[in-house]
PDB file of the backbone (N, CA, C, O) and the ligand in Angstrom, with CONECT records:
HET     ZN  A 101       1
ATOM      1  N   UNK A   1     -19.765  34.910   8.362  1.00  0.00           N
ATOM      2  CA  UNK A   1     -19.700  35.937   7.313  1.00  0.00           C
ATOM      3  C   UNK A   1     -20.630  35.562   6.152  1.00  0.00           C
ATOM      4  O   UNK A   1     -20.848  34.466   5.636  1.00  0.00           O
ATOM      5  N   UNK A   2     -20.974  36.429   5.964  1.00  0.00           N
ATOM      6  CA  UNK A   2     -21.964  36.227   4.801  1.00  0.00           C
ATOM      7  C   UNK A   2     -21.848  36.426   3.310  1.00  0.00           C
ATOM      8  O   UNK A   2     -21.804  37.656   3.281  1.00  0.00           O
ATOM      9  N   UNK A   3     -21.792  36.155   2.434  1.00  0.00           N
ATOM     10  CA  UNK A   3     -21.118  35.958   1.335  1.00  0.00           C
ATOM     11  C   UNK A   3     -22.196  36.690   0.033  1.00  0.00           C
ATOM     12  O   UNK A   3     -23.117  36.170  -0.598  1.00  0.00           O
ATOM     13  N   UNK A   4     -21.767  37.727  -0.011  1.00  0.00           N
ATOM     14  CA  UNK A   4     -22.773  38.752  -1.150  1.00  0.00           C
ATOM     15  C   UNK A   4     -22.516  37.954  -2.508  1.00  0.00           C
ATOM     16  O   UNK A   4     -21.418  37.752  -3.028  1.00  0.00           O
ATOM     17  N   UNK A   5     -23.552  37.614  -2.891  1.00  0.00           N
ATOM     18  CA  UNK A   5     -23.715  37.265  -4.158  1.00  0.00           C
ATOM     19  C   UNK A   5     -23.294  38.188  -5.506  1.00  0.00           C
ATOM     20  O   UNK A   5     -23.502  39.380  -5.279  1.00  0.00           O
ATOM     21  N   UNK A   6     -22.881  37.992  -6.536  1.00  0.00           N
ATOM     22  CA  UNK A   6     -22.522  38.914  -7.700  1.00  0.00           C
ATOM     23  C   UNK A   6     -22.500  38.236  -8.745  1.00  0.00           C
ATOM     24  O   UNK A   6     -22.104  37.091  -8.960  1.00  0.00           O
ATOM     25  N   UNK A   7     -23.142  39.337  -9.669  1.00  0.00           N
ATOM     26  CA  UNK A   7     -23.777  39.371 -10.943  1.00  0.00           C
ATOM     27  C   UNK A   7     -22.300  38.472 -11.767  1.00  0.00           C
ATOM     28  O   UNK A   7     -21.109  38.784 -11.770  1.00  0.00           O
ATOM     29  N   UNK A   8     -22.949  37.403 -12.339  1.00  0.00           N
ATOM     30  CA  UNK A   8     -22.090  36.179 -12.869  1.00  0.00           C
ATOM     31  C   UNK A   8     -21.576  37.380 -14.902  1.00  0.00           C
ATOM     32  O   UNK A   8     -20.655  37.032 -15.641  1.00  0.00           O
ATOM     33  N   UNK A   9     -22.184  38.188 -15.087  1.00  0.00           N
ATOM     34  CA  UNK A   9     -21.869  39.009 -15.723  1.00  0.00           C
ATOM     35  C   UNK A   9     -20.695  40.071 -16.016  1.00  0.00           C
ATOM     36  O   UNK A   9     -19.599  40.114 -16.576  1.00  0.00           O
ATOM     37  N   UNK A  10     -21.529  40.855 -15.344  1.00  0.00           N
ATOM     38  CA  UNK A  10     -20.172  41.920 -14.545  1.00  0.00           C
ATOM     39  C   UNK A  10     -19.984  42.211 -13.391  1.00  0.00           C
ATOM     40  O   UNK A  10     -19.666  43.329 -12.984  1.00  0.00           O
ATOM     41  N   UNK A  11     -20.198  41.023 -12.601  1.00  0.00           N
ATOM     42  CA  UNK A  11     -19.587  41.133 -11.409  1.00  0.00           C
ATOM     43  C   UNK A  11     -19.921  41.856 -10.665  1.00  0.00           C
ATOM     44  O   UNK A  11     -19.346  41.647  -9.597  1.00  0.00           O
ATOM     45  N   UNK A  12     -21.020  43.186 -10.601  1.00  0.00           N
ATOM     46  CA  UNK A  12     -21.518  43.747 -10.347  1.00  0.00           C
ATOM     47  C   UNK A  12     -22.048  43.091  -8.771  1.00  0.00           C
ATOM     48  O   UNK A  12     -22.574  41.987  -8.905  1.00  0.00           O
ATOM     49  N   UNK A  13     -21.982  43.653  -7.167  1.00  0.00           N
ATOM     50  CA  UNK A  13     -21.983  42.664  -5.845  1.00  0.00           C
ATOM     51  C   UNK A  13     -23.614  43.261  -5.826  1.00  0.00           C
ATOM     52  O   UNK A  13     -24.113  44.386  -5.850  1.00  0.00           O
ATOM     53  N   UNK A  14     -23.946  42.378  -5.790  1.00  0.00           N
ATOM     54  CA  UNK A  14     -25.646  42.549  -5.609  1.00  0.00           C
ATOM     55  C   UNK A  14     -25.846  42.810  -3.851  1.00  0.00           C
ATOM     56  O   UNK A  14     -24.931  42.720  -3.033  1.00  0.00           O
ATOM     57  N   UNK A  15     -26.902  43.058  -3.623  1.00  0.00           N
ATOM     58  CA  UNK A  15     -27.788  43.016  -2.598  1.00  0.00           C
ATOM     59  C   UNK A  15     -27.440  41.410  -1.744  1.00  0.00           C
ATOM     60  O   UNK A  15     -27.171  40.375  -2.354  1.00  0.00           O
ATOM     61  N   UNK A  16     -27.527  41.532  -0.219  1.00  0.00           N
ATOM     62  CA  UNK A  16     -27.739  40.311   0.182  1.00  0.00           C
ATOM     63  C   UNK A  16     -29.136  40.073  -0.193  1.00  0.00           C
ATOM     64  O   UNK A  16     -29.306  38.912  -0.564  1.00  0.00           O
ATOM     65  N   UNK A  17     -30.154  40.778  -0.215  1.00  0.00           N
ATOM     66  CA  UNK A  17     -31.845  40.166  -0.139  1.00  0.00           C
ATOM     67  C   UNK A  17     -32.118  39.861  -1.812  1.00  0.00           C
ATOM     68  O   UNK A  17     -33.139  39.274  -2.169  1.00  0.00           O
ATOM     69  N   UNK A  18     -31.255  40.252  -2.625  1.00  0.00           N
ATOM     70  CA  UNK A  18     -31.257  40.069  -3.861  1.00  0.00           C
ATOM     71  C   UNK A  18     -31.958  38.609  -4.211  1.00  0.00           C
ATOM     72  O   UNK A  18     -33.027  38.458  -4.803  1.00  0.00           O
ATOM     73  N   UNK A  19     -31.271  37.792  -3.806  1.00  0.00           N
ATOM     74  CA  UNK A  19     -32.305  36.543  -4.209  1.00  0.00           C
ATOM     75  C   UNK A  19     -33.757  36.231  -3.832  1.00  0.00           C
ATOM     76  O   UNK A  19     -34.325  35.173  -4.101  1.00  0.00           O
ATOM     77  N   UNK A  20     -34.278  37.237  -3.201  1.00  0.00           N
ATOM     78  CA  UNK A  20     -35.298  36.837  -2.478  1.00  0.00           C
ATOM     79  C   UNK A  20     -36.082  38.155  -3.429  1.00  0.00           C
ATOM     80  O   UNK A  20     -37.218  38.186  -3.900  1.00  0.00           O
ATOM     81  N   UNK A  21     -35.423  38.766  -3.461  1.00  0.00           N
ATOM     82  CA  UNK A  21     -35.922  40.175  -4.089  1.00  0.00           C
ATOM     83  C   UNK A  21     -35.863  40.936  -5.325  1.00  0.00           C
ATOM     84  O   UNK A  21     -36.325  42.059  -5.525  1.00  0.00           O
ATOM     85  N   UNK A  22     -35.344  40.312  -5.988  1.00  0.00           N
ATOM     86  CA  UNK A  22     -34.939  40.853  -7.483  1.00  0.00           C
ATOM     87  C   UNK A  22     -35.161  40.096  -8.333  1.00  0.00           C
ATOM     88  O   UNK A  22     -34.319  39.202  -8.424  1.00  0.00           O
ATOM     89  N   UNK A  23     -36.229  40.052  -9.257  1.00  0.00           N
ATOM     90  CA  UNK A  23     -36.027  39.169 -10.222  1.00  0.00           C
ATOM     91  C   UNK A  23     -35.684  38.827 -11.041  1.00  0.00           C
ATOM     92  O   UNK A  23     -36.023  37.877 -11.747  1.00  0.00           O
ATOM     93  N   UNK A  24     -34.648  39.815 -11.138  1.00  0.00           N
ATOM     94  CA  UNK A  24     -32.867  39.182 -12.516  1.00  0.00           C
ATOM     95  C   UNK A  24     -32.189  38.286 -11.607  1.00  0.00           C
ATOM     96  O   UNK A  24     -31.247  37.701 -12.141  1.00  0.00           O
ATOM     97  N   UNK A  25     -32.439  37.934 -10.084  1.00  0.00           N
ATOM     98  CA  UNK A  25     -31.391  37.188  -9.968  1.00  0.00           C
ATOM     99  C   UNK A  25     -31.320  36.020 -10.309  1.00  0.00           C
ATOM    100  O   UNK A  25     -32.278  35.255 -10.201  1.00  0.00           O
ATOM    101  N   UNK A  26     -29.930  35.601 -10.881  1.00  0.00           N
ATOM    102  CA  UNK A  26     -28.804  35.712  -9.959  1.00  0.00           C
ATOM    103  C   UNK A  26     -28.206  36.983 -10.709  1.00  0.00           C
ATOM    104  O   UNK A  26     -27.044  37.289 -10.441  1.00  0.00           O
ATOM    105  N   UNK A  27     -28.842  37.664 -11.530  1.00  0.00           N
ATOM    106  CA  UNK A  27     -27.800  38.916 -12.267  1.00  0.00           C
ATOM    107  C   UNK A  27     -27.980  40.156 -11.817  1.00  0.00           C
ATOM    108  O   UNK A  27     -28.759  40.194 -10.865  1.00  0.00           O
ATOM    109  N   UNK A  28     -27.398  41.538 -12.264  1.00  0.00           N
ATOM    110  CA  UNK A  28     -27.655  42.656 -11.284  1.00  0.00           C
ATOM    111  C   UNK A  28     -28.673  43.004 -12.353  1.00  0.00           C
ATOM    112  O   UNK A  28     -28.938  44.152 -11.996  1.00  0.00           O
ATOM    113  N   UNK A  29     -29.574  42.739 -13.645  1.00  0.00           N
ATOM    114  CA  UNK A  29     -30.062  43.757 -14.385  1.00  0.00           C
ATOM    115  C   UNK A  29     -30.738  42.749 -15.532  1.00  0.00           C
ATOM    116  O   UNK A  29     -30.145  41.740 -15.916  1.00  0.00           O
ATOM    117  N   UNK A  30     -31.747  43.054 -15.915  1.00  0.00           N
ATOM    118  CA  UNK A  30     -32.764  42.141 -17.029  1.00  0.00           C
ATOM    119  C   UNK A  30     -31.487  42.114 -18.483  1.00  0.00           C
ATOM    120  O   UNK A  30     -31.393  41.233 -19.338  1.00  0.00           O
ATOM    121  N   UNK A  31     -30.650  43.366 -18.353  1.00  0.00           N
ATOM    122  CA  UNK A  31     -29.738  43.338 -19.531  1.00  0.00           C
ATOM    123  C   UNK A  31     -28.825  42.315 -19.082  1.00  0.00           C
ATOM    124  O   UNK A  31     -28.724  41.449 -19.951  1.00  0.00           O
ATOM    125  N   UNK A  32     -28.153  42.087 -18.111  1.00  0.00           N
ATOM    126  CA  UNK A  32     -27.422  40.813 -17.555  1.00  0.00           C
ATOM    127  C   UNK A  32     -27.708  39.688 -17.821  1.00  0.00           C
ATOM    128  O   UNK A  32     -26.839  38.862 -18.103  1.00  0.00           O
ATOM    129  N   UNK A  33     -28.924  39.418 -17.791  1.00  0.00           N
ATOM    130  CA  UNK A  33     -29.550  38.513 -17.708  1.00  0.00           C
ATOM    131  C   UNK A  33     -29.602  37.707 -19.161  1.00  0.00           C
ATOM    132  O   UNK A  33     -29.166  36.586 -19.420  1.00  0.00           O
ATOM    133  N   UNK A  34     -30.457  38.900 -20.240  1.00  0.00           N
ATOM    134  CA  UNK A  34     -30.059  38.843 -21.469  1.00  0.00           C
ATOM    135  C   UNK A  34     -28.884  38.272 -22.222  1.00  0.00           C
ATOM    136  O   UNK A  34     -28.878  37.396 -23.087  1.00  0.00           O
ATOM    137  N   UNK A  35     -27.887  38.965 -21.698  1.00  0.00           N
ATOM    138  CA  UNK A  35     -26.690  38.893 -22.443  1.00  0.00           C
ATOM    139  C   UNK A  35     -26.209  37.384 -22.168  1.00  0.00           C
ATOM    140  O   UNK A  35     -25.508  36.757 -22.961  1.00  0.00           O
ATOM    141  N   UNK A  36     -26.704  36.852 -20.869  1.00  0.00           N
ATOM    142  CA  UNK A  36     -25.839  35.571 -20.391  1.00  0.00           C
ATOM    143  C   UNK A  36     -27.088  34.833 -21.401  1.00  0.00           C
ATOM    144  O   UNK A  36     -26.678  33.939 -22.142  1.00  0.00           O
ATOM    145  N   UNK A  37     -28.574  35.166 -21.461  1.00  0.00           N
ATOM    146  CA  UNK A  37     -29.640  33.840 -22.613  1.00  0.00           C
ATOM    147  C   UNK A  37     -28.668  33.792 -24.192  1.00  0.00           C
ATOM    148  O   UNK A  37     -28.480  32.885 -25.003  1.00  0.00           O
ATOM    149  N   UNK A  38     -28.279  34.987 -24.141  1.00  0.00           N
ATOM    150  CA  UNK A  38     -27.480  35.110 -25.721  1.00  0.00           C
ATOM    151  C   UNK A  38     -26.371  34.315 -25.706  1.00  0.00           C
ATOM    152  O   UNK A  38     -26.268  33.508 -26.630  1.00  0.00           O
ATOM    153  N   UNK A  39     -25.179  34.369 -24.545  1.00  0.00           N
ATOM    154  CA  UNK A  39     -24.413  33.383 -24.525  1.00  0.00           C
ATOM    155  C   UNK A  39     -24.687  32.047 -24.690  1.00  0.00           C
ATOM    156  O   UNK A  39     -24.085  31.376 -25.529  1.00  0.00           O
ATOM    157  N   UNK A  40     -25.666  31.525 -23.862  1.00  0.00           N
ATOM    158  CA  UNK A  40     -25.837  30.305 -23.623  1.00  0.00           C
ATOM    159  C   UNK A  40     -26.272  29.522 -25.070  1.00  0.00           C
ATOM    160  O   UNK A  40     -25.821  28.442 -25.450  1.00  0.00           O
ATOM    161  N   UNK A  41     -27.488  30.548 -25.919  1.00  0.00           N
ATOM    162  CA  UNK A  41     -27.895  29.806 -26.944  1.00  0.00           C
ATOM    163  C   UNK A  41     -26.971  30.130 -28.100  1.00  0.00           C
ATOM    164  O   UNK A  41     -27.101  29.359 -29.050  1.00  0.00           O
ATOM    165  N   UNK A  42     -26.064  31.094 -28.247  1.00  0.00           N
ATOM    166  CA  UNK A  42     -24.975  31.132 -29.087  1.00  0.00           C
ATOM    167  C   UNK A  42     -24.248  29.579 -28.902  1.00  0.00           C
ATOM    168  O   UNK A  42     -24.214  28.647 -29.704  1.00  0.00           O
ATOM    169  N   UNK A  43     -23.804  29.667 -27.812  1.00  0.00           N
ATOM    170  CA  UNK A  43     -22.545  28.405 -27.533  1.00  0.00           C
ATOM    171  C   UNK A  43     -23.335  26.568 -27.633  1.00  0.00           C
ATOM    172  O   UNK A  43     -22.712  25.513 -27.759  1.00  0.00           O
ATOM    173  N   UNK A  44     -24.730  26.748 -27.529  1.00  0.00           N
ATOM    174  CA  UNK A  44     -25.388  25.716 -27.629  1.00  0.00           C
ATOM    175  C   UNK A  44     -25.871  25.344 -29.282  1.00  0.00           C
ATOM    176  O   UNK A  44     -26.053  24.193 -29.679  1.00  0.00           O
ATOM    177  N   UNK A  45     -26.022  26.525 -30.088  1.00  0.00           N
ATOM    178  CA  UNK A  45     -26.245  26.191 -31.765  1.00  0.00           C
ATOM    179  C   UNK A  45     -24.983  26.049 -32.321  1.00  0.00           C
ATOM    180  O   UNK A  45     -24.968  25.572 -33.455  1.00  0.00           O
ATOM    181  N   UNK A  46     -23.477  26.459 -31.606  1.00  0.00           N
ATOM    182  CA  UNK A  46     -22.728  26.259 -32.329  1.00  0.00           C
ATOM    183  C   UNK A  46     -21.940  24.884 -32.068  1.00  0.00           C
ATOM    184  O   UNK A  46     -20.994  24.476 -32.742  1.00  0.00           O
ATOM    185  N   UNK A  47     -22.479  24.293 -31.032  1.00  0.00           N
ATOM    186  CA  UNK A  47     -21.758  22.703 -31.384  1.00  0.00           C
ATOM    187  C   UNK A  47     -22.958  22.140 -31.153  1.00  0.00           C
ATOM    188  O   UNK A  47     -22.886  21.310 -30.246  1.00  0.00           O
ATOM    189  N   UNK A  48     -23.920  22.249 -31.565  1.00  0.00           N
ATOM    190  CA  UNK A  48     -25.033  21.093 -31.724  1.00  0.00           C
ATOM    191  C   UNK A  48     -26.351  21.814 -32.608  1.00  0.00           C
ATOM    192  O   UNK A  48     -27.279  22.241 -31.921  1.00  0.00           O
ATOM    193  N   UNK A  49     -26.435  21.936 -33.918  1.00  0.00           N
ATOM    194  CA  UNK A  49     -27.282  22.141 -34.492  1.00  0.00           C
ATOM    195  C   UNK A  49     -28.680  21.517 -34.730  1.00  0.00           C
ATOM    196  O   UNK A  49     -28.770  20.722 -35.665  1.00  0.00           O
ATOM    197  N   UNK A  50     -29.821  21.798 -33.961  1.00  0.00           N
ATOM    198  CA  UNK A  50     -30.644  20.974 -34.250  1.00  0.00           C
ATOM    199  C   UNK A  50     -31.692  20.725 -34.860  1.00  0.00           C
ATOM    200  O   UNK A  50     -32.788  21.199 -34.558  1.00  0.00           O
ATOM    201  N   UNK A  51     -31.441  19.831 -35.933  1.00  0.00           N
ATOM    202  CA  UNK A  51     -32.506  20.009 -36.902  1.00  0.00           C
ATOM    203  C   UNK A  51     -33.058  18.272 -36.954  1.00  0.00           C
ATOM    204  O   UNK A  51     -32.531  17.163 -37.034  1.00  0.00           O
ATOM    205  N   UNK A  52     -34.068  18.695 -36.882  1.00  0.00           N
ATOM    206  CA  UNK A  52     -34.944  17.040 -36.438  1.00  0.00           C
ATOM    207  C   UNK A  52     -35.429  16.770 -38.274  1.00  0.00           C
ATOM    208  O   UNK A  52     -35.493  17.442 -39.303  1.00  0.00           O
ATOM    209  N   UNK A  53     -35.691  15.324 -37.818  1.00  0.00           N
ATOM    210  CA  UNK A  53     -36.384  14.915 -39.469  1.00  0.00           C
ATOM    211  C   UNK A  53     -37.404  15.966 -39.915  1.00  0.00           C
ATOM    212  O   UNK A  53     -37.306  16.420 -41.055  1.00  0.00           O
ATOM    213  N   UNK A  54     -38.119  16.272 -39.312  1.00  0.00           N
ATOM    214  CA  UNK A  54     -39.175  16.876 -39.279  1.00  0.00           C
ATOM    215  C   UNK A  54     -38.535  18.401 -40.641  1.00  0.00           C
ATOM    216  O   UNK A  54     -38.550  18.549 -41.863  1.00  0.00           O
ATOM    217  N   UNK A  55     -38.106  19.129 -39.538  1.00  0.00           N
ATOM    218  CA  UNK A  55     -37.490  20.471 -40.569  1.00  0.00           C
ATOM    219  C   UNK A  55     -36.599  20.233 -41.477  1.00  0.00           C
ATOM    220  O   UNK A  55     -36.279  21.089 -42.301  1.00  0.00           O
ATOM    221  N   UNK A  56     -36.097  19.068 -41.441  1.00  0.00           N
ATOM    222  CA  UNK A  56     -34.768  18.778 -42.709  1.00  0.00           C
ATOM    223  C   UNK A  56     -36.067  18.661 -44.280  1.00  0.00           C
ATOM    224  O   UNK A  56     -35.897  19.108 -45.415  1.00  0.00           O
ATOM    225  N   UNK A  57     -37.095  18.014 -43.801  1.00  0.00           N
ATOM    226  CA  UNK A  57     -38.064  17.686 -44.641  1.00  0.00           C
ATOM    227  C   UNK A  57     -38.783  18.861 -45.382  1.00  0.00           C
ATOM    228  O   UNK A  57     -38.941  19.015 -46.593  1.00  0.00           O
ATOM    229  N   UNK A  58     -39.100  19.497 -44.540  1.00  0.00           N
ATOM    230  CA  UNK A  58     -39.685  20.674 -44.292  1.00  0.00           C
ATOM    231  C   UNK A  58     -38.552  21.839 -45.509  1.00  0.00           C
ATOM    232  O   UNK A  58     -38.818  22.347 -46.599  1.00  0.00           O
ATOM    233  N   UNK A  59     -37.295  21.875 -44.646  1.00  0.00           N
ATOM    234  CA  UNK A  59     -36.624  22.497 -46.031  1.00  0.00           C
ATOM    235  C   UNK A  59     -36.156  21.834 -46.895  1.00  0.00           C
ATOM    236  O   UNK A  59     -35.178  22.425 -47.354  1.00  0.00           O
ATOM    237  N   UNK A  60     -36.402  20.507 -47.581  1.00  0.00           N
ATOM    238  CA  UNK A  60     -36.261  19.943 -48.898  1.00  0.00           C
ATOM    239  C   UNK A  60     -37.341  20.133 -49.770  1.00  0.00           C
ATOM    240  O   UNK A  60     -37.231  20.193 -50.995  1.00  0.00           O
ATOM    241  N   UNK A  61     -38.848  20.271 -48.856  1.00  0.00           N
ATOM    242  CA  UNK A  61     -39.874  20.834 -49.401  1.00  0.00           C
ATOM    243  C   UNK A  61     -39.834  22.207 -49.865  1.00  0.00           C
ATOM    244  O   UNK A  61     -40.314  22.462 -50.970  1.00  0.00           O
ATOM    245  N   UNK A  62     -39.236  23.268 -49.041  1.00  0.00           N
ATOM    246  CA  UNK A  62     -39.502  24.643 -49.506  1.00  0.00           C
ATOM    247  C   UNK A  62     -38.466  24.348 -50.792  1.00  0.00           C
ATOM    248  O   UNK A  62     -38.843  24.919 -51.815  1.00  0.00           O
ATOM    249  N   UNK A  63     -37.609  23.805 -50.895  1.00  0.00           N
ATOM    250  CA  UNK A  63     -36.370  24.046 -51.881  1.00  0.00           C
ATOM    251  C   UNK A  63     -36.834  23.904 -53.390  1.00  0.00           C
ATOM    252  O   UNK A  63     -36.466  24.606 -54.332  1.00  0.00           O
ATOM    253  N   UNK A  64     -38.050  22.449 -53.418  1.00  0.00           N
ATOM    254  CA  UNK A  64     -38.386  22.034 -53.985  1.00  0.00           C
ATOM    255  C   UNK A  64     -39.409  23.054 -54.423  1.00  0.00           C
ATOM    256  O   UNK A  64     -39.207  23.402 -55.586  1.00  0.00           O
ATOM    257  N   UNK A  65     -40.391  23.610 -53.885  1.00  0.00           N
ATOM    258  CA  UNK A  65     -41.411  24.939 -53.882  1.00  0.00           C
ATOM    259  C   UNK A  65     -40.282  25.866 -54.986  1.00  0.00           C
ATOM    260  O   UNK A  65     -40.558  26.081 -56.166  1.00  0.00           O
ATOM    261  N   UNK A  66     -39.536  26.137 -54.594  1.00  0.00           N
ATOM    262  CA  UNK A  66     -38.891  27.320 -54.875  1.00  0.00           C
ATOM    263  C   UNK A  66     -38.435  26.985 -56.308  1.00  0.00           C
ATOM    264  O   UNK A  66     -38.600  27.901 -57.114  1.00  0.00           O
ATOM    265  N   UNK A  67     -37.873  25.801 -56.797  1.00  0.00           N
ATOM    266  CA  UNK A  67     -37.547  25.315 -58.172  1.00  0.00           C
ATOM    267  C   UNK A  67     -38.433  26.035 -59.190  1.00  0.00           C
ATOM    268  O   UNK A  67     -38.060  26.783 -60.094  1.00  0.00           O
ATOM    269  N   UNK A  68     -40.120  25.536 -58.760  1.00  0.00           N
ATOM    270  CA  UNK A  68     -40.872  25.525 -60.250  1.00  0.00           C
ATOM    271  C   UNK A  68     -41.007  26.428 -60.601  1.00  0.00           C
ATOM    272  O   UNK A  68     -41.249  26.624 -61.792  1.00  0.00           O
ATOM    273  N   UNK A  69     -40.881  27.687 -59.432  1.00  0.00           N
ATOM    274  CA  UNK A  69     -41.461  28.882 -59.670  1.00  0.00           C
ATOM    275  C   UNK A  69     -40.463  30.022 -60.488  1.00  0.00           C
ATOM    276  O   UNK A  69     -41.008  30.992 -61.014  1.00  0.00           O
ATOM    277  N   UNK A  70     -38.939  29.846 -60.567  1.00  0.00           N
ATOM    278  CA  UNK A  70     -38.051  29.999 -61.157  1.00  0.00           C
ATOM    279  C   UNK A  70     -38.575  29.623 -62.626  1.00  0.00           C
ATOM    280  O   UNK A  70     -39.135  30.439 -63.358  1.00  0.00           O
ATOM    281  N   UNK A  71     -38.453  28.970 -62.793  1.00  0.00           N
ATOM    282  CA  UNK A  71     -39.578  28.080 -64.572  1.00  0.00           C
ATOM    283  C   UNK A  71     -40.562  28.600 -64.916  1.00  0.00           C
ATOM    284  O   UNK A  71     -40.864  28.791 -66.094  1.00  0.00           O
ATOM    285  N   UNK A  72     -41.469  29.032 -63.589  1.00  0.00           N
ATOM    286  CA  UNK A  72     -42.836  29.270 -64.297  1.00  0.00           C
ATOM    287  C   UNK A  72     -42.752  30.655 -64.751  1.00  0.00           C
ATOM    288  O   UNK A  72     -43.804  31.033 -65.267  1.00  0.00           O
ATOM    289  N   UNK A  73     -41.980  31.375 -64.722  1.00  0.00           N
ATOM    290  CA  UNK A  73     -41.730  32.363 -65.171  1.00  0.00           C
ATOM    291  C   UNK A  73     -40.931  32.692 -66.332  1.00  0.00           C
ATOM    292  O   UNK A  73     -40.634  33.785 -66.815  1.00  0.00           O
ATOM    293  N   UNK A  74     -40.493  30.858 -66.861  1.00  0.00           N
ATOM    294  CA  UNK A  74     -39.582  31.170 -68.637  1.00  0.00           C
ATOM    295  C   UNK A  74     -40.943  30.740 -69.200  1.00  0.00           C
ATOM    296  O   UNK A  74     -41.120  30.697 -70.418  1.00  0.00           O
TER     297      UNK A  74
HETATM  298 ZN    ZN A 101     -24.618  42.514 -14.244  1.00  0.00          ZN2+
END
């Protein structure tokens, strides 16, 4: 027996040739597909934020930018 694959989304039973033939798979639809990249990087920024030396620097610099210009205008 052969075991139809389905959209890890909505479940939606795909095509057997689907993997060979569709290029959302493993999903039934580019919106499927979507919605599971949105999951993944939702659930990945919210327990691991990543901010390297690099951009922490980067926004102590803009912060710092942003000070004088508040002033240069009294
Ligand atoms: Zn789907």
């Amino acid at each position: 027996m052969v075991r139809l694959p389905s959209c890890p989304i909505c479940k939606t039973r795909l095509a057997a040739t689907a993997a060979t033939e569709s290029k959302d798979f493993p999903f039934c639809s580019a919106r499927c597909r979507e919605i599971d990249l949105l999951r993944w990087s939702d659930g990945k920024y919210a327990i691991v934020e990543p901010i390297s030396a690099d951009k922490l620097a980067e926004k102590i610099f803009d912060d710092e930018l942003n000070e004088p210009l508040d002033e240069a205008g009294y």
